[in-house]
Every structure is written in C-alpha cells, then in structure tokens.
PDB file with SEQRES, HELIX, SHEET and CRYST1 records, atoms N, CA, C and O in Angstrom:
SEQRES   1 A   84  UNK UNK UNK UNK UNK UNK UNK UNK UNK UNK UNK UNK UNK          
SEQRES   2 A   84  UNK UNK UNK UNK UNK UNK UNK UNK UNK UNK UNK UNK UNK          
SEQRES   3 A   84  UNK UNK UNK UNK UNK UNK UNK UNK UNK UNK UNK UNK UNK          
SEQRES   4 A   84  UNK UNK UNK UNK UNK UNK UNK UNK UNK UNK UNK UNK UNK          
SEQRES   5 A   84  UNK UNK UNK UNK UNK UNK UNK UNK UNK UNK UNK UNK UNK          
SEQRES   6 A   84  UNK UNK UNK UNK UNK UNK UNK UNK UNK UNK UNK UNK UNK          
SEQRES   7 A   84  UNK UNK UNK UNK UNK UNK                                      
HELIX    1 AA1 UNK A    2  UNK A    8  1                                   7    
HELIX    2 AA2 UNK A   60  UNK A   64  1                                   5    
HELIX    3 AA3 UNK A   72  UNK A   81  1                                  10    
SHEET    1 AA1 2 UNK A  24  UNK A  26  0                                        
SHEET    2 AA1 2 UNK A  57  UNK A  59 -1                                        
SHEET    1 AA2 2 UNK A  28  UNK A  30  0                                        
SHEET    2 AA2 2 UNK A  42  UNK A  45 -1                                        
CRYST1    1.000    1.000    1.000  90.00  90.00  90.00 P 1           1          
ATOM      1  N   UNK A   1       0.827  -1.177   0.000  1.00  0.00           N  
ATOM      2  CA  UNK A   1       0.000   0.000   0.000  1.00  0.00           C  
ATOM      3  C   UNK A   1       0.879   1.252   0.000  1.00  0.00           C  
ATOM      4  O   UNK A   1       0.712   2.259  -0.688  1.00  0.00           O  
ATOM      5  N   UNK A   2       1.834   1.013   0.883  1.00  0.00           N  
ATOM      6  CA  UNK A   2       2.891   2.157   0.670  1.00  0.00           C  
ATOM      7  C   UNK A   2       3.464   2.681  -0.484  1.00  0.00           C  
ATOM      8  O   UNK A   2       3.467   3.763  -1.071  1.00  0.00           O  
ATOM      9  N   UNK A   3       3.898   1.690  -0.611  1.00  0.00           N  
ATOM     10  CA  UNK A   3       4.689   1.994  -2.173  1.00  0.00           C  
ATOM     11  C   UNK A   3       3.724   2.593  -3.297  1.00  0.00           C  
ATOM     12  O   UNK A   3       3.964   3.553  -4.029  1.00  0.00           O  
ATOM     13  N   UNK A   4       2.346   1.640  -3.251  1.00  0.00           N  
ATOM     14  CA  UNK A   4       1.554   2.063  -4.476  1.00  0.00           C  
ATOM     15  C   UNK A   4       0.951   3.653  -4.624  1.00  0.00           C  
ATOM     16  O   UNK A   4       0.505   4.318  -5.559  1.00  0.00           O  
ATOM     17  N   UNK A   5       1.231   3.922  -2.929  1.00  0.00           N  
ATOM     18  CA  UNK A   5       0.771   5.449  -2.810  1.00  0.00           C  
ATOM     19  C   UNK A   5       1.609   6.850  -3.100  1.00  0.00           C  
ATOM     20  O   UNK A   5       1.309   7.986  -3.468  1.00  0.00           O  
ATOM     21  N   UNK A   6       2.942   6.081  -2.698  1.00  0.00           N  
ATOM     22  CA  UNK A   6       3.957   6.582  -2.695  1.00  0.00           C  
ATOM     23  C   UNK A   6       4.069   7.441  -4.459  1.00  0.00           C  
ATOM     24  O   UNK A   6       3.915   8.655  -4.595  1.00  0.00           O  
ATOM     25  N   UNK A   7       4.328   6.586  -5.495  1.00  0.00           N  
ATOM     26  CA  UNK A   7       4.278   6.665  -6.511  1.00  0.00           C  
ATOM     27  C   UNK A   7       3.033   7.379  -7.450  1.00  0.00           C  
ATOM     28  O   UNK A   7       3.284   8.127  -8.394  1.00  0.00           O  
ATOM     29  N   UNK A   8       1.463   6.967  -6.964  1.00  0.00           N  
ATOM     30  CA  UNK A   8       0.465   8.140  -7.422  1.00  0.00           C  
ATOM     31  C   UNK A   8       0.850   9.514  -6.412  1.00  0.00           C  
ATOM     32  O   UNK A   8       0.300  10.578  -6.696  1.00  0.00           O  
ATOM     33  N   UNK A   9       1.680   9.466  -5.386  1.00  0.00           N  
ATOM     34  CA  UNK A   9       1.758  11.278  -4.854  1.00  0.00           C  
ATOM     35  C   UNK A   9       2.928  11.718  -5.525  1.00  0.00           C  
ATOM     36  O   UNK A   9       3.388  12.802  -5.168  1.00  0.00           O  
ATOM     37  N   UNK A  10       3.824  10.730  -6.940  1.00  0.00           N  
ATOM     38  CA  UNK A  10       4.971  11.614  -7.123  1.00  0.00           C  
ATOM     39  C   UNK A  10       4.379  11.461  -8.876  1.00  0.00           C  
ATOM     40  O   UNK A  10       5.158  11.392  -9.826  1.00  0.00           O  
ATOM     41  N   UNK A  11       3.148  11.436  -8.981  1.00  0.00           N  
ATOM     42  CA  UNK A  11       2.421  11.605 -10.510  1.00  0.00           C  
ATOM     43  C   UNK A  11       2.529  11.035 -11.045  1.00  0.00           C  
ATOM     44  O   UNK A  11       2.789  11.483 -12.162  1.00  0.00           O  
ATOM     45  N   UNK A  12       2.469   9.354 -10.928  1.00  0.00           N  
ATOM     46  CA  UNK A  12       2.469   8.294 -11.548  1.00  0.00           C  
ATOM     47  C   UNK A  12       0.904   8.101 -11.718  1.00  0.00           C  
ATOM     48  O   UNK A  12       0.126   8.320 -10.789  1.00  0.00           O  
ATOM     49  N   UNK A  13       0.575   7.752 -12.749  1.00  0.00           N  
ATOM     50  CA  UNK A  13      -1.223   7.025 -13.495  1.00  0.00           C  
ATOM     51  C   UNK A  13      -1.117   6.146 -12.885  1.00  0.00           C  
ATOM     52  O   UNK A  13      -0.177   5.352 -12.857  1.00  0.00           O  
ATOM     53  N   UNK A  14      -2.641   6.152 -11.943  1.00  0.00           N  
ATOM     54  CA  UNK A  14      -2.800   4.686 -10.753  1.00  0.00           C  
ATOM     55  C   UNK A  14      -3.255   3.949 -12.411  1.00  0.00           C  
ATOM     56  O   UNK A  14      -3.134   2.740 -12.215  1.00  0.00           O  
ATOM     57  N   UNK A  15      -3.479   4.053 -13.146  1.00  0.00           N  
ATOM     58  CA  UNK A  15      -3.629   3.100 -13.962  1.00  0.00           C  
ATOM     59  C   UNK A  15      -2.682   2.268 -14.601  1.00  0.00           C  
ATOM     60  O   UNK A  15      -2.785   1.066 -14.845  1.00  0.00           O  
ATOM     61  N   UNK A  16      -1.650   3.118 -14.871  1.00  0.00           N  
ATOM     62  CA  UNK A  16      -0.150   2.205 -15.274  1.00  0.00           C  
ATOM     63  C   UNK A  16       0.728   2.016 -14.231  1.00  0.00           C  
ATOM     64  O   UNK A  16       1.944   2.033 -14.421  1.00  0.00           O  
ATOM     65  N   UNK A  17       0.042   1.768 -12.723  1.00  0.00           N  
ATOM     66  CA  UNK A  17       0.845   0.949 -11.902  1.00  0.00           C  
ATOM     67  C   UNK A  17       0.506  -0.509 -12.034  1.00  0.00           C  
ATOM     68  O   UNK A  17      -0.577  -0.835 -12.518  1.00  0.00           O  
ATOM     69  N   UNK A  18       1.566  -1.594 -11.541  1.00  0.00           N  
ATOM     70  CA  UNK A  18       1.256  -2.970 -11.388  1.00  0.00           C  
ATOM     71  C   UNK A  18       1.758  -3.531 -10.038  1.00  0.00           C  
ATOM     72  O   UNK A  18       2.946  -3.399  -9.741  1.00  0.00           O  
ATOM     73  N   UNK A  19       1.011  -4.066  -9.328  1.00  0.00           N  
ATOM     74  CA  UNK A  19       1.627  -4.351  -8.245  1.00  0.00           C  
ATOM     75  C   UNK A  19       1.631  -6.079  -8.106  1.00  0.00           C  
ATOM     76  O   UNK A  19       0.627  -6.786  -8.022  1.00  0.00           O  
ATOM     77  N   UNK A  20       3.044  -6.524  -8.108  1.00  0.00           N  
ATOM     78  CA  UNK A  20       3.044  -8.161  -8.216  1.00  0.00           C  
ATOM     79  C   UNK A  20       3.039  -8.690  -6.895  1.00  0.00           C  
ATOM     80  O   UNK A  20       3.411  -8.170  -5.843  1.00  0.00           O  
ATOM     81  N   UNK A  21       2.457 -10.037  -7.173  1.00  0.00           N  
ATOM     82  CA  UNK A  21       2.642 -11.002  -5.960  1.00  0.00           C  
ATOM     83  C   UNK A  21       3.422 -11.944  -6.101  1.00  0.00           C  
ATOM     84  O   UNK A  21       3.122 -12.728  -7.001  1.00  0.00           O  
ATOM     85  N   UNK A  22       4.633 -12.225  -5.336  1.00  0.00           N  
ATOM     86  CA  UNK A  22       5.152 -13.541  -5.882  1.00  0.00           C  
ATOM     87  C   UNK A  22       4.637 -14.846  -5.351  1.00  0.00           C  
ATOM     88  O   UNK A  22       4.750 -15.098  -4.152  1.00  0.00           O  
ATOM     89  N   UNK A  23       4.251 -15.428  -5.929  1.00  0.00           N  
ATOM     90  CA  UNK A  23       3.726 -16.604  -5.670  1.00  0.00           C  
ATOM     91  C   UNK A  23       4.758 -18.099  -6.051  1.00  0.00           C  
ATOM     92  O   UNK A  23       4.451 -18.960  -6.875  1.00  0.00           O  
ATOM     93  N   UNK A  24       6.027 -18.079  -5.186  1.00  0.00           N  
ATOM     94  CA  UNK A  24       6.537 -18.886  -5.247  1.00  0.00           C  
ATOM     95  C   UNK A  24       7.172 -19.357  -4.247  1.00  0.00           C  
ATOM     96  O   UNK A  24       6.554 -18.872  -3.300  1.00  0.00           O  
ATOM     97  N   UNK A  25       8.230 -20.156  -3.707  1.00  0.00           N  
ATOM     98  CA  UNK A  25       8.883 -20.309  -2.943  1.00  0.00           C  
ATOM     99  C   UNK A  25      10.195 -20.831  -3.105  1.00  0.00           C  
ATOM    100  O   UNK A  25      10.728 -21.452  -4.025  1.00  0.00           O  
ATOM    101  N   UNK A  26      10.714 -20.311  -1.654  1.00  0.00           N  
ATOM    102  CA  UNK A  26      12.453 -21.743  -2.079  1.00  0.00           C  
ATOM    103  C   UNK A  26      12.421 -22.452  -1.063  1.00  0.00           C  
ATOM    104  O   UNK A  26      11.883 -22.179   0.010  1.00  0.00           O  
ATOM    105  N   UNK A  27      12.963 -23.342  -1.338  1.00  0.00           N  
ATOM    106  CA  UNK A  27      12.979 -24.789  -0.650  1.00  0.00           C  
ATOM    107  C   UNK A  27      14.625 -25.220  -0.264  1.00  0.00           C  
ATOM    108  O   UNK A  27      15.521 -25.343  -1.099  1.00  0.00           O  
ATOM    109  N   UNK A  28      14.741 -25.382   0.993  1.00  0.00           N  
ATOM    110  CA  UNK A  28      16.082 -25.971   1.501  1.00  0.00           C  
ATOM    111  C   UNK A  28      16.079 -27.557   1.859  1.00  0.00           C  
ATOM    112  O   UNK A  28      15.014 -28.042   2.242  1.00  0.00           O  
ATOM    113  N   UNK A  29      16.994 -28.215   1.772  1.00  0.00           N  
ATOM    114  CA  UNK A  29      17.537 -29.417   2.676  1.00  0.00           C  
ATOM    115  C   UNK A  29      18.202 -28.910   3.944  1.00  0.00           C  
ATOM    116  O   UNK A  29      19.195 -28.184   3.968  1.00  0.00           O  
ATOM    117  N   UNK A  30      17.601 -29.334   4.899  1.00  0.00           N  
ATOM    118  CA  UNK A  30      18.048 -28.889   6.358  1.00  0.00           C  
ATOM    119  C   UNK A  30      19.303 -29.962   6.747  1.00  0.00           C  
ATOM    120  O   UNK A  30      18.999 -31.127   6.491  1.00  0.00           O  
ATOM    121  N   UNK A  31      20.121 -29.851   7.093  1.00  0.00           N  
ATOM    122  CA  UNK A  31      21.235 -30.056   8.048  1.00  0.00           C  
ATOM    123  C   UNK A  31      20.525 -31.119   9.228  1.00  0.00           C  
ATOM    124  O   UNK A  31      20.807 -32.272   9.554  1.00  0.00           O  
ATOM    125  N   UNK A  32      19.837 -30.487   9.534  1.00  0.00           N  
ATOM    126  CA  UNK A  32      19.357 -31.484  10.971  1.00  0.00           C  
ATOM    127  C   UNK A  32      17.375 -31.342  10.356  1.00  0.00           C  
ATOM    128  O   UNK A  32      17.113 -30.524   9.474  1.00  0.00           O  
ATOM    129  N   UNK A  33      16.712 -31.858  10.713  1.00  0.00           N  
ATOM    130  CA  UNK A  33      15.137 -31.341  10.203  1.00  0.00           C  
ATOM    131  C   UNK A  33      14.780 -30.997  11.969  1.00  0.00           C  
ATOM    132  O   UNK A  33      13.654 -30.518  12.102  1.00  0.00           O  
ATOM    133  N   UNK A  34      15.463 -31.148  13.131  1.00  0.00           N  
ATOM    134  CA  UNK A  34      14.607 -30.990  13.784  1.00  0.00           C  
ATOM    135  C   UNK A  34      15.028 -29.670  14.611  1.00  0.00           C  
ATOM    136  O   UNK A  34      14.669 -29.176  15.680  1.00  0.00           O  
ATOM    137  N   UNK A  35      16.030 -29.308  13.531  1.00  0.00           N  
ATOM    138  CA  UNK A  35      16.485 -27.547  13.638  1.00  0.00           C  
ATOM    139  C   UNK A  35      16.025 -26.650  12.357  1.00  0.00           C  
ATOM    140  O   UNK A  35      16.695 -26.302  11.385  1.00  0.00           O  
ATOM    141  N   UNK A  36      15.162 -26.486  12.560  1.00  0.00           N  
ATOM    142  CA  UNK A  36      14.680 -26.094  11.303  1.00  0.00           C  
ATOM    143  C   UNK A  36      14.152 -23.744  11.851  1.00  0.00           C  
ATOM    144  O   UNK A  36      13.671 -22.732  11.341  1.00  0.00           O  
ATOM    145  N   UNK A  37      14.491 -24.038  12.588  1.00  0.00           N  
ATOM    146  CA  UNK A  37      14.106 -22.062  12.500  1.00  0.00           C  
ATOM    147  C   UNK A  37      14.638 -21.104  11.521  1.00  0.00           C  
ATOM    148  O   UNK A  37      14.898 -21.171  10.320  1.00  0.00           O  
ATOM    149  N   UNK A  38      14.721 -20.133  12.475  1.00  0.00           N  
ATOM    150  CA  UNK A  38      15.253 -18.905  11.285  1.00  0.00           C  
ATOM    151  C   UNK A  38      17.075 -18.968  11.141  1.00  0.00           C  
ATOM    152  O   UNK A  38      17.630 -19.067  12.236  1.00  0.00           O  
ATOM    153  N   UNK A  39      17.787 -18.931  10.213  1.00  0.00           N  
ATOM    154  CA  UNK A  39      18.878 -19.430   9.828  1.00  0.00           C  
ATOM    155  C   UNK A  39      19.625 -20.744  10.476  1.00  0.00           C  
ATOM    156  O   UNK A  39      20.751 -20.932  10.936  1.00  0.00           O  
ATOM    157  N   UNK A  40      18.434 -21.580  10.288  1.00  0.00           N  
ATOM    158  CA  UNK A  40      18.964 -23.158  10.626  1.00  0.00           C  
ATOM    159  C   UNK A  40      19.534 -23.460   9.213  1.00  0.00           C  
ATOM    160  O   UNK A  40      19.163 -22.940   8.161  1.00  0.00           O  
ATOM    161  N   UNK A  41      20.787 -24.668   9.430  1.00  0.00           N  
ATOM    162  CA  UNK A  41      21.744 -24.935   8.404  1.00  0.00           C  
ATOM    163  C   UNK A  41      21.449 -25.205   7.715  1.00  0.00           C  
ATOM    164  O   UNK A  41      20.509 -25.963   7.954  1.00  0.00           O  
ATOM    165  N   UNK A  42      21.700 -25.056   6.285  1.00  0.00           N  
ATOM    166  CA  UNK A  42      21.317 -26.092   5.244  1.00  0.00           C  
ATOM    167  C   UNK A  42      22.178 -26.747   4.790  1.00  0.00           C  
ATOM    168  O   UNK A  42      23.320 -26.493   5.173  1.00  0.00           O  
ATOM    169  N   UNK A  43      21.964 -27.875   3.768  1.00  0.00           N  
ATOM    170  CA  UNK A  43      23.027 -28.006   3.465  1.00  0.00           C  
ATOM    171  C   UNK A  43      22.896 -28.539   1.736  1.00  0.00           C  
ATOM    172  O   UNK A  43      23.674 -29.263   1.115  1.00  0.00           O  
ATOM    173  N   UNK A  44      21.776 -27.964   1.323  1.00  0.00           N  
ATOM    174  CA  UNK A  44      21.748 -27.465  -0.230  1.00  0.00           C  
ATOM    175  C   UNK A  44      20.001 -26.894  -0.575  1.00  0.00           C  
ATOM    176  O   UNK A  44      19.338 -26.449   0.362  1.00  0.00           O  
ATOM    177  N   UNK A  45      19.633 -26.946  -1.456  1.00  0.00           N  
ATOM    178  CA  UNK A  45      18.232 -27.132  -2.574  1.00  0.00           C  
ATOM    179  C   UNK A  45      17.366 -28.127  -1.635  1.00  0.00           C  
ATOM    180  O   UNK A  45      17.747 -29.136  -1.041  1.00  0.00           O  
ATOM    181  N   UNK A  46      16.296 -27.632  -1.677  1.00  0.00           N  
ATOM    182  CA  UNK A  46      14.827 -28.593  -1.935  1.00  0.00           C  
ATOM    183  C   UNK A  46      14.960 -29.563  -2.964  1.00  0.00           C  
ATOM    184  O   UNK A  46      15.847 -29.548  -3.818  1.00  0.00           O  
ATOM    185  N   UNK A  47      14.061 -30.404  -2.860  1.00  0.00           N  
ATOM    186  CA  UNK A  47      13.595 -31.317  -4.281  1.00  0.00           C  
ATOM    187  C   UNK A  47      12.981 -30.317  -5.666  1.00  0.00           C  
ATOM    188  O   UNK A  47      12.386 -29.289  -5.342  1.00  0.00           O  
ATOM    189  N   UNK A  48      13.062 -30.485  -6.498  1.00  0.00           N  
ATOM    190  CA  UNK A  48      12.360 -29.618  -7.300  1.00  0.00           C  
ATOM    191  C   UNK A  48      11.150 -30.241  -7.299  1.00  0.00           C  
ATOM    192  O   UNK A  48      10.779 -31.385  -7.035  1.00  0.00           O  
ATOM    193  N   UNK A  49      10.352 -28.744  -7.829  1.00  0.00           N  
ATOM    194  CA  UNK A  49       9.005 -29.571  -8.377  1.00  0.00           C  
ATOM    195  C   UNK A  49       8.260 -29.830  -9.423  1.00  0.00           C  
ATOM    196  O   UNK A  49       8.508 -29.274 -10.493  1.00  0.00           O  
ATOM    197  N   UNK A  50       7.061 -30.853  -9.272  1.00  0.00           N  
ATOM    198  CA  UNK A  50       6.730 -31.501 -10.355  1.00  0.00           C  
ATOM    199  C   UNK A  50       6.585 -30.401 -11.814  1.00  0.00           C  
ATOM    200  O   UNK A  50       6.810 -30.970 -12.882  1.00  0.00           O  
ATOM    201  N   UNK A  51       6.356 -29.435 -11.864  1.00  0.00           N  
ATOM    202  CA  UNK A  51       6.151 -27.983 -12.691  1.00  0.00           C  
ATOM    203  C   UNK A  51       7.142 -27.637 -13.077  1.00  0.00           C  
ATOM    204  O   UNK A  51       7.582 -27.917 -14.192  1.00  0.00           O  
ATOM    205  N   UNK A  52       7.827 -26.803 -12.047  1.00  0.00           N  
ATOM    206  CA  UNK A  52       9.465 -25.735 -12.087  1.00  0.00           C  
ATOM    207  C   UNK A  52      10.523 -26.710 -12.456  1.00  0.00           C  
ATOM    208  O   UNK A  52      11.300 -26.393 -13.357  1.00  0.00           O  
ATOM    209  N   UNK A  53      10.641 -27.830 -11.879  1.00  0.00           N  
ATOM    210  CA  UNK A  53      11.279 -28.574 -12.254  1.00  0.00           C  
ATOM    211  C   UNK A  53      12.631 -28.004 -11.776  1.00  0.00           C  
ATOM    212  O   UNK A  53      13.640 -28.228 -12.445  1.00  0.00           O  
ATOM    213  N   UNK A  54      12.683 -27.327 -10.721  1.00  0.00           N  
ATOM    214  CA  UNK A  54      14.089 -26.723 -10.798  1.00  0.00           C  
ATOM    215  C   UNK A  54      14.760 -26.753  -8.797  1.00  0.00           C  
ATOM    216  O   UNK A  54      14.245 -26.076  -7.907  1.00  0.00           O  
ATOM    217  N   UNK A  55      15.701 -27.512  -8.645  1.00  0.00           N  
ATOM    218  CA  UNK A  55      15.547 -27.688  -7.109  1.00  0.00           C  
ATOM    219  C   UNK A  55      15.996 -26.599  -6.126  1.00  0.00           C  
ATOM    220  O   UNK A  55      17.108 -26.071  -6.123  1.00  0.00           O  
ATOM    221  N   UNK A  56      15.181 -26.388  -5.457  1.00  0.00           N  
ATOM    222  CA  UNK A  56      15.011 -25.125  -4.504  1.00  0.00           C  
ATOM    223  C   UNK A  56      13.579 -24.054  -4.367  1.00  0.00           C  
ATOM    224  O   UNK A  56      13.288 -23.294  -3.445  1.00  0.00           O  
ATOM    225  N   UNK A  57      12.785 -24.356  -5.767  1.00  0.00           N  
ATOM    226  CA  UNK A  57      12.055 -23.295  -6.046  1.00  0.00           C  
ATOM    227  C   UNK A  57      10.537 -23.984  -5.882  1.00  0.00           C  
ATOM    228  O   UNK A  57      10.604 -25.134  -6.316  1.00  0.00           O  
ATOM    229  N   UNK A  58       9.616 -23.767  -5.553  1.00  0.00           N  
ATOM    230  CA  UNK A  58       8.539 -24.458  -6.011  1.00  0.00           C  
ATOM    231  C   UNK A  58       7.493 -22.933  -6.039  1.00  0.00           C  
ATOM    232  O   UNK A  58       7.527 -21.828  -5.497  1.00  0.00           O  
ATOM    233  N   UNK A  59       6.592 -23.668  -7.025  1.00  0.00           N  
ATOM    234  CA  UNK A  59       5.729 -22.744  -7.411  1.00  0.00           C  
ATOM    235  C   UNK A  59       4.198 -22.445  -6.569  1.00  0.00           C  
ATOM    236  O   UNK A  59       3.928 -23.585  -6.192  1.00  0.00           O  
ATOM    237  N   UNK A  60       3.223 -21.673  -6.144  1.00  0.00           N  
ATOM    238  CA  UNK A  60       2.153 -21.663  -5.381  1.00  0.00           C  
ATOM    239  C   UNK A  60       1.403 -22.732  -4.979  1.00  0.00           C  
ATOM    240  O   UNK A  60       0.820 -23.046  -3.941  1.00  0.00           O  
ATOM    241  N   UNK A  61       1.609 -23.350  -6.368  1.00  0.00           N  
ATOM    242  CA  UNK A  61       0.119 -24.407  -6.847  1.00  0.00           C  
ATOM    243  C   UNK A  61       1.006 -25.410  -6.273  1.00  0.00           C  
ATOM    244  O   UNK A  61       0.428 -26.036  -5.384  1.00  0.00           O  
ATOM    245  N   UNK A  62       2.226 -25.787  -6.474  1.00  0.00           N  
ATOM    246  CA  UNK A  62       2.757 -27.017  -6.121  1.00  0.00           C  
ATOM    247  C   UNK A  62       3.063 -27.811  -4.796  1.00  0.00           C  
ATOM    248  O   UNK A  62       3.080 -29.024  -4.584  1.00  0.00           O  
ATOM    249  N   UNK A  63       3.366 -26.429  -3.738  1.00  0.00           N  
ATOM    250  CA  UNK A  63       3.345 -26.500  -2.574  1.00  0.00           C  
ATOM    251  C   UNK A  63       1.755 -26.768  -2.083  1.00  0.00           C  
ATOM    252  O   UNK A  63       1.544 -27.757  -1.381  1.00  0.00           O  
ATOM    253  N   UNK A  64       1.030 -26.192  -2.325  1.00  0.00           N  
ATOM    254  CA  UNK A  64      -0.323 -26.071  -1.556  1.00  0.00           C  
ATOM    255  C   UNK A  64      -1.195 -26.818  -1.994  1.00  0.00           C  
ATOM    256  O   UNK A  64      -1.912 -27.412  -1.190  1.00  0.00           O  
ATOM    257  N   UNK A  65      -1.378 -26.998  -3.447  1.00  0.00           N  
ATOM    258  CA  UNK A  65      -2.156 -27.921  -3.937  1.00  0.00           C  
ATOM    259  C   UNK A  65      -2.206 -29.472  -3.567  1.00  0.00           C  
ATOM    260  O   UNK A  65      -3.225 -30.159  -3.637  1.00  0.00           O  
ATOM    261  N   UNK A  66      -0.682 -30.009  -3.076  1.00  0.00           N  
ATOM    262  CA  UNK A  66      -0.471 -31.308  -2.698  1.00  0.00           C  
ATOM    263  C   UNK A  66      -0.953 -31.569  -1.273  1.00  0.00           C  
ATOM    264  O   UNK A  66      -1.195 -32.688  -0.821  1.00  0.00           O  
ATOM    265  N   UNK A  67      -1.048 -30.602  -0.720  1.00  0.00           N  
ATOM    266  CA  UNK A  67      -1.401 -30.861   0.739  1.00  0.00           C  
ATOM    267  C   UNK A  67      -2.627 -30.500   1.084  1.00  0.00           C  
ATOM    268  O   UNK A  67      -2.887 -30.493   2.287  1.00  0.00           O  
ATOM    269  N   UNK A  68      -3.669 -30.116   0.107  1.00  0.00           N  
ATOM    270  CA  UNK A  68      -5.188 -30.113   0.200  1.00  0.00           C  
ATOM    271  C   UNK A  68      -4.926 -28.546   0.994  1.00  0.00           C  
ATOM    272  O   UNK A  68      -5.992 -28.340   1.574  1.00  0.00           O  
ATOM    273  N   UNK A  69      -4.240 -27.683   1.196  1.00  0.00           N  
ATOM    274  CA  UNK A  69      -4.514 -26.135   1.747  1.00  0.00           C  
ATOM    275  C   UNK A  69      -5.412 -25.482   1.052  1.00  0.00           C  
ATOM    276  O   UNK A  69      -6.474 -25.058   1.508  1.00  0.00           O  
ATOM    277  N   UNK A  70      -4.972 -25.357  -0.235  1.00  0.00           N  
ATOM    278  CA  UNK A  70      -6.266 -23.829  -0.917  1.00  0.00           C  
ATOM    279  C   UNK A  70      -6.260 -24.777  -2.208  1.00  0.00           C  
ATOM    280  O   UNK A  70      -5.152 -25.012  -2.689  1.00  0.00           O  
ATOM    281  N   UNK A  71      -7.450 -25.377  -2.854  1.00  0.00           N  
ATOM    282  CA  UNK A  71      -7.430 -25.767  -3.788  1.00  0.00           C  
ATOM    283  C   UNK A  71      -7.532 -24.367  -5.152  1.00  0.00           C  
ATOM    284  O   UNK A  71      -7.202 -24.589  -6.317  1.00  0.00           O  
ATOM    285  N   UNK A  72      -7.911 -23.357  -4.790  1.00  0.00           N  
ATOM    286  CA  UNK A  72      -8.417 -22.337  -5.292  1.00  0.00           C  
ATOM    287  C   UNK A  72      -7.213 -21.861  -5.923  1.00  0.00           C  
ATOM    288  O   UNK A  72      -7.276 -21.253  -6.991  1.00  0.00           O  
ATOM    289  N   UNK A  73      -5.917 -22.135  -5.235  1.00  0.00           N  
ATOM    290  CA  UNK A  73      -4.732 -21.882  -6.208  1.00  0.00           C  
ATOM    291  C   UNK A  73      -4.208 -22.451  -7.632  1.00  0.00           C  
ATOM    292  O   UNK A  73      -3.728 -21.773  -8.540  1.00  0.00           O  
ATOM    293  N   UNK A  74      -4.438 -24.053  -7.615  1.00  0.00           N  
ATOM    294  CA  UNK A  74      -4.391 -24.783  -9.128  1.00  0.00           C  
ATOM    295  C   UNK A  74      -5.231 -23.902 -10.046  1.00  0.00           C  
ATOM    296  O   UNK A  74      -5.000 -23.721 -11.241  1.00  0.00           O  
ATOM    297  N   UNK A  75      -6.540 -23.212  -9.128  1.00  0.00           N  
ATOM    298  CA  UNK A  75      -7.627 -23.125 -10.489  1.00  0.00           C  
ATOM    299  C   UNK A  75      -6.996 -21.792 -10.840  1.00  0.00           C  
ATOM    300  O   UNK A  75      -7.062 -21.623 -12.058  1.00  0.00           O  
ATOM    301  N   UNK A  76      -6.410 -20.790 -10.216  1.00  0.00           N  
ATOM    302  CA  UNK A  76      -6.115 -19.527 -10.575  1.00  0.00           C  
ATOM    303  C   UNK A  76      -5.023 -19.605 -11.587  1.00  0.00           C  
ATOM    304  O   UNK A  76      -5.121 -19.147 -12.726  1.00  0.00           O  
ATOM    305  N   UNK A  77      -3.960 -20.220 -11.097  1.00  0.00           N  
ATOM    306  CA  UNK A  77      -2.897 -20.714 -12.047  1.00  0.00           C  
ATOM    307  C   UNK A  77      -3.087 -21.147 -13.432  1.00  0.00           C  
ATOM    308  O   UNK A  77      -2.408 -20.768 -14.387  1.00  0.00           O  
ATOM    309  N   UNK A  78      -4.164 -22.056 -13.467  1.00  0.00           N  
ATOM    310  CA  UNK A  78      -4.469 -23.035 -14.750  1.00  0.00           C  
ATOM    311  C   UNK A  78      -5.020 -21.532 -15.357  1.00  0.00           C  
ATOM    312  O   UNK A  78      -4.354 -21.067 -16.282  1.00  0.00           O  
ATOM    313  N   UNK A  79      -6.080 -20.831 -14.930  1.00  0.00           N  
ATOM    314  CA  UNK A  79      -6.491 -19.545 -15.789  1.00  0.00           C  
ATOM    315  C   UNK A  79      -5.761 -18.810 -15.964  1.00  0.00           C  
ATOM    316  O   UNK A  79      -6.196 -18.163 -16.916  1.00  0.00           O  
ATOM    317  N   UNK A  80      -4.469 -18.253 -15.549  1.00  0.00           N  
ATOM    318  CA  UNK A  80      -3.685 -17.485 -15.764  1.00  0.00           C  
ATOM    319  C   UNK A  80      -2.717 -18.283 -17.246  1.00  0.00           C  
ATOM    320  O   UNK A  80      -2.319 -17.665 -18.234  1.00  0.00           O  
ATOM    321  N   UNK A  81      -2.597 -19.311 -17.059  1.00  0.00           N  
ATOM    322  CA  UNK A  81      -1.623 -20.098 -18.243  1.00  0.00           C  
ATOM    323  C   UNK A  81      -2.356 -20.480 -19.260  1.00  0.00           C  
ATOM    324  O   UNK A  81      -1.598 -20.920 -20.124  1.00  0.00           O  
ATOM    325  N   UNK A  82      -3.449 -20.534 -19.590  1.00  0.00           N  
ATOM    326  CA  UNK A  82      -4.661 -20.517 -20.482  1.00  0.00           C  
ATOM    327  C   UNK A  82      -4.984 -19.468 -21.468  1.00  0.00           C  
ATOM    328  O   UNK A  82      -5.472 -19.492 -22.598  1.00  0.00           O  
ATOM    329  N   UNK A  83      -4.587 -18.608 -20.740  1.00  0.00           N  
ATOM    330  CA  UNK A  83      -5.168 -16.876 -21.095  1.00  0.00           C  
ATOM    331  C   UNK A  83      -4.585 -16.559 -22.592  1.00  0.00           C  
ATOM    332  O   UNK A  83      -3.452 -16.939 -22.889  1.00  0.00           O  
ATOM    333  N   UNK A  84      -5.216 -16.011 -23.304  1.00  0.00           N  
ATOM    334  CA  UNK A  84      -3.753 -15.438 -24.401  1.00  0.00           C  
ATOM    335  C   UNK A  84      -2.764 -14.346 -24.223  1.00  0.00           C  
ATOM    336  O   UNK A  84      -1.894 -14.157 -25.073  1.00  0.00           O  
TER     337      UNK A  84                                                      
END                                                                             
C-alpha cells in the first residue's frame, strides 16, 4: 500500500501501476530437520518440483495444492496459463 501510494503522490497514473505477488517459494535441505528455524543450516536445494522442475524453487500451486490447503490456487494458475 505504501509503495503504491507513494508513486500516485509523485504523478504516476494509478492506472499504469502494477503491483506483483510472488507466488513462489524456495525450498532448503536442512542439516538437521529438527532444527529447522530462522537461519537453521542447510546443506543445499529442496527437491524440485513436479512444474518448475528446478531444485530449490517451487511454485504456489505445487506447494499447496499437494497438501489439500487452498485448492483455489491450481484453479487460478491453470487460468492465468490458459489466457492469451
């Protein structure tokens, strides 16, 4: 909200602003799993996933969708990659 305000008070068109969400994540291999807090060790990459295919990163849908959290994310995704 800051930022987006910030920028219409220095005469930017609220219309040609964009404000992104990232909807992804990174993924570690922990050192120990049952030290897992804020700068607990790692000691590389996540698994990749079934999508990104790339290890460390997983995407909204991939994390959440597998664990029954928000099904509402696959469907947003699939419409966004659909779209022309």
């Amino acid at each position: 909200n800051f930022t987006m305000n910030y920028w219409k008070e220095k005469g930017a068109a609220s219309n040609k602003l964009t404000m992104g969400v990232p909807l992804y994540g990174q993924a570690f291999t922990l050192a120990d799993k049952n030290v897992n807090g804020l700068n607990a060790k790692a000691t590389g990459a996540g698994s990749a996933g079934q999508y990104t295919r790339q290890a460390g990163f997983l995407a909204y849908y991939e994390y959440f969708k597998p664990r029954g959290v928000d099904q509402r994310a696959a469907v947003f995704c699939a419409k966004v990659e659909n779209e022309p």
